[in-house]
N, C-alpha and C positions, 0 to 999 in steps of 0.2 A: 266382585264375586259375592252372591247371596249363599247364607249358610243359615238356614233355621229362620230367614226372613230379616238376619244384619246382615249386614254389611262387615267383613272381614278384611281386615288391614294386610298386607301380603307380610308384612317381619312377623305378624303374630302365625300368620300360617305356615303348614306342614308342606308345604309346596314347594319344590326346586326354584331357584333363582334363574334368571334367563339369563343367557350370553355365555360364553365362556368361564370353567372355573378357572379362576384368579391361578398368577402363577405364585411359586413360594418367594419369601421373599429373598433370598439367596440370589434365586434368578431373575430378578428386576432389573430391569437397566436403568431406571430412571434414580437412581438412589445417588446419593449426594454423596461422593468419595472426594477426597483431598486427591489433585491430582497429582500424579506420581511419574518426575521424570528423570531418566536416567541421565548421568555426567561423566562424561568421559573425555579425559585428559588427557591431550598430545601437545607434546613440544613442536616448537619451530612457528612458523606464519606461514599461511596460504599466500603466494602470490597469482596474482591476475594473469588469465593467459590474455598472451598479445592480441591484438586486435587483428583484421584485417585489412591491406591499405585499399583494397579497389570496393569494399562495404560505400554504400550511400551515405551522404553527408548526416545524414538525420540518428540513421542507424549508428554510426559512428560514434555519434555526442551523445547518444543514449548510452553505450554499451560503455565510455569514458568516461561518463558521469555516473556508473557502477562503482567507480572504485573510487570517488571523491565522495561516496556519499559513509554514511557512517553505519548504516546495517551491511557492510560489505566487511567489514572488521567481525562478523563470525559466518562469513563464507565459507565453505569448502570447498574443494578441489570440480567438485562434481556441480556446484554451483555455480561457477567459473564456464565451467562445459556448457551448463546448458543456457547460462544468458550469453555465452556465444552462440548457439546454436539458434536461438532467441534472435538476436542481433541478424544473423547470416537471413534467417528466414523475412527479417525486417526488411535489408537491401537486397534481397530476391523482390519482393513482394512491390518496392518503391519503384524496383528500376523495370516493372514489366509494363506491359500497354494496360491501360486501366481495363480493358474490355474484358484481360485474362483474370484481373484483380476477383477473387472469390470473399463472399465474406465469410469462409469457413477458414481460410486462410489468416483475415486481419482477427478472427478468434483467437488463432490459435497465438499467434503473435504477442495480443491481447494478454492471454493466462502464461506466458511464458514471463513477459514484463510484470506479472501481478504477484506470480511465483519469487523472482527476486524484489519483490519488497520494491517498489519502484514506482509506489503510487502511496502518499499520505493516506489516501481513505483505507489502502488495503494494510499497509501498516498500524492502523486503528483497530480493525478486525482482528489482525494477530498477536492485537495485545502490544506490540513496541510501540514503545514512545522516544522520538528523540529530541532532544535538548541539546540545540546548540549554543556552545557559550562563546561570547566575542570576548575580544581581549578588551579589557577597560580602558585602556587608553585609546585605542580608535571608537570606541562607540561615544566617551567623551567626547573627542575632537571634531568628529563629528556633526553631532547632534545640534550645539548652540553656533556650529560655523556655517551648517548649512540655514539657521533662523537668521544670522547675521546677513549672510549672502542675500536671503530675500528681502530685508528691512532695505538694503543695499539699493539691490534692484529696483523696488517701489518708488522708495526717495526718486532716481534716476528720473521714472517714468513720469512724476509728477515736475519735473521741471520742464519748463518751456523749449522748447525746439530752435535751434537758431536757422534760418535758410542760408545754405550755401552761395546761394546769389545774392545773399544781402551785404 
């Protein structure tokens, strides 16, 4: 913009700014709060509701290896519910003709399985980390038995062969 033959800078000018006036800051969303979450404390343990026996084999070892894994220690009730329900939609989905198979169906499946913490990448995303600890004497006994066993093997494979008909 020429004024008087300069060149006028727009902060020096009396001119409205373009785009939207700014909101206050009050009503910002982007503002960096401590996030704040509620805790609420009940006695007793959730237990697992039972399985299904006539579920798919797959479905089955998924929804059983729910309760061996270690984010299922702050499951709720309603947790339980829906990776059964999760589970049931799994052995529906296995045991039909592939032709019926939808893939809005193996989605949904999908966010059901992702919903219980049931996948490492999605437990990354939600911030859990687990650590599991082995007991020291089996990760001992272990570790230099199974070096042993191969030194074992090698030796074996480098000695000569006898033939049965000699």
């Amino acid at each position: 913009m020429h004024e008087n033959g300069f060149f006028v800078h727009a902060k020096h000018s009396n001119m409205a700014m373009t785009g939207p006036v700014p909101r206050p800051r009050q009503g910002r969303t982007t503002q960096h709060r401590a996030n704040i979450h509620r805790e609420i404390i009940v006695k007793g343990r959730v237990k697992k509701t039972p399985g299904v026996k006539d579920w798919h084999a797959i479905a089955k070892t998924w929804y059983h290896s729910l309760g061996r894994s270690a984010q299922s220690a702050v499951f709720e009730p309603s947790d339980w519910s829906e990776a059964r329900f999760t589970a049931q939609l799994m052995s529906d989905f296995l045991k039909m003709d592939p032709a019926e198979q939808t893939g809005a169906m193996l989605d949904r499946i999908q966010r059901g399985m992702d919903r219980a913490l049931s996948n490492h990448m999605i437990r990354l995303r939600a911030h859990v980390h687990i650590t599991r600890e082995l007991e020291d004497a089996v990760a001992e006994d272990e570790g230099p038995a199974r070096v042993d066993r191969i030194k074992e093997l090698r030796e074996r494979a480098r000695q000569p062969r006898l033939n049965a008909s000699d």
